[in-house]
N, C-alpha and C positions, 0 to 999 in steps of 0.2 A: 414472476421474474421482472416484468415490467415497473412492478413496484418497486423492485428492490433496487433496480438501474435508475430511476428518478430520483427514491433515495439517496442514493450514493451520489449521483450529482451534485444532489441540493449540496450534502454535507460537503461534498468537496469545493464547492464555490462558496458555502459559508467560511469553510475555513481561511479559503483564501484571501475573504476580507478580512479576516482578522489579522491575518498576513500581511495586510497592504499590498497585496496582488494588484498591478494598473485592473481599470475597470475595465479598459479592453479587451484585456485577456482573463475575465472571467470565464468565458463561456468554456475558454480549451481548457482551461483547469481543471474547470468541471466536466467537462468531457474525457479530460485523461484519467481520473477517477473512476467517471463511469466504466469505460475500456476496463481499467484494472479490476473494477472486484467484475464487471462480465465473466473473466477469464476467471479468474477466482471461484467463481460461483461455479461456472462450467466445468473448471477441476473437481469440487466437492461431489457435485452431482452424479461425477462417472466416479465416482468411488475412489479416488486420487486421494491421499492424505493432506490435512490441509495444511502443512509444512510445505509438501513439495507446489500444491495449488498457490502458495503465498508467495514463494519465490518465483514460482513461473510469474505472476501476475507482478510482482515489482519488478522483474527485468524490464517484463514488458510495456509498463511504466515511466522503468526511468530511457529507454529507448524511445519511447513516443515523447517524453519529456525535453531528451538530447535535440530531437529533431524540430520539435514548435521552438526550441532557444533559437535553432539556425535559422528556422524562418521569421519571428518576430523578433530577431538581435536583442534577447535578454538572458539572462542568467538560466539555468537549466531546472535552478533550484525552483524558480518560479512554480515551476508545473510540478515535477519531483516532490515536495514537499505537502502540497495538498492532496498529489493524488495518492499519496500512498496510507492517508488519515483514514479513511476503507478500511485499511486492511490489519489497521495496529489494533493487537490484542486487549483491549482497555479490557473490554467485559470480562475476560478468561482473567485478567488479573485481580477485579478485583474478587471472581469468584474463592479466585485462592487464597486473598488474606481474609476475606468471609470464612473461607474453613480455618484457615490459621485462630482466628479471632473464636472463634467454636471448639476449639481442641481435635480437631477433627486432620489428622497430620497426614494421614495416609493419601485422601482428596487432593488434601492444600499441595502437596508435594508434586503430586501428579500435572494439576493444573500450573502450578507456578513452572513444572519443567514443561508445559504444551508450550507458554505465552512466552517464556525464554527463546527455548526454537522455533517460534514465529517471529519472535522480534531478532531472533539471528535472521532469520530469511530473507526478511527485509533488508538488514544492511548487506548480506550475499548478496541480492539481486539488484540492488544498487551497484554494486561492487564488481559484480561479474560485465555488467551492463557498460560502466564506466570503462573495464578493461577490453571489451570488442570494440569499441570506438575508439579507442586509442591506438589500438591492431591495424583498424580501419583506416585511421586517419594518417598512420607511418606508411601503410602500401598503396 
């Protein structure tokens, strides 16, 4: 587990430079990465589907994201964008044009419809996330 939260770090503060992320705010980048696939991982683990584990973990994402904007007065995307690089389906996709590219339709079909509904989940849980703080911020 430990491995897998330093991982996800790293990759989330790498992406960030490539983002041009200030170098101040690398560390919370990569911290809010970490935060997201923790919950992610902790979903998978109790037997959660990893659809509902990847929505849970990008609200909760772009909510810690919403809140480092208010404290370091920068854009929300800042953090939102790298920390959710965790959790986007690359590998599941490209397993599915590997079966595609194989003839193998029945796999491909299947995988391509997981990495679909994880990559909905992601833009849900930005979405959902976006709309409590907007809730939040008229009351």
């Amino acid at each position: 587990m430990i491995e897998q939260l330093l991982t996800s770090f790293i990759a989330t503060a790498a992406f960030g430079i490539i983002f041009n992320v200030p170098k101040k705010l690398l560390l919370n980048g990569g911290l809010v990465g970490m935060i997201g696939w923790f919950i992610y991982i902790s979903f998978v683990e109790y037997d959660f589907d990893s659809v509902l584990a990847t929505f849970v973990a990008t609200f909760f994402i772009a909510l810690i994201s919403q809140l480092f904007a208010r404290i370091y007065k920068t854009p929300m995307t800042i953090f939102s964008v790298s920390g959710i690089i965790p959790l986007v389906p690359g590998g599941l996709a490209y397993e599915a044009m590997r079966h595609f590219v194989i003839n193998d339709y029945n796999l491909a079909l299947q995988l391509a419809a997981k990495a679909f509904m994880i990559s909905g989940a992601i833009a849900m849980g930005l979405v959902f996330s976006e709309v409590i703080n907007q809730i939040i911020k008229k009351a």
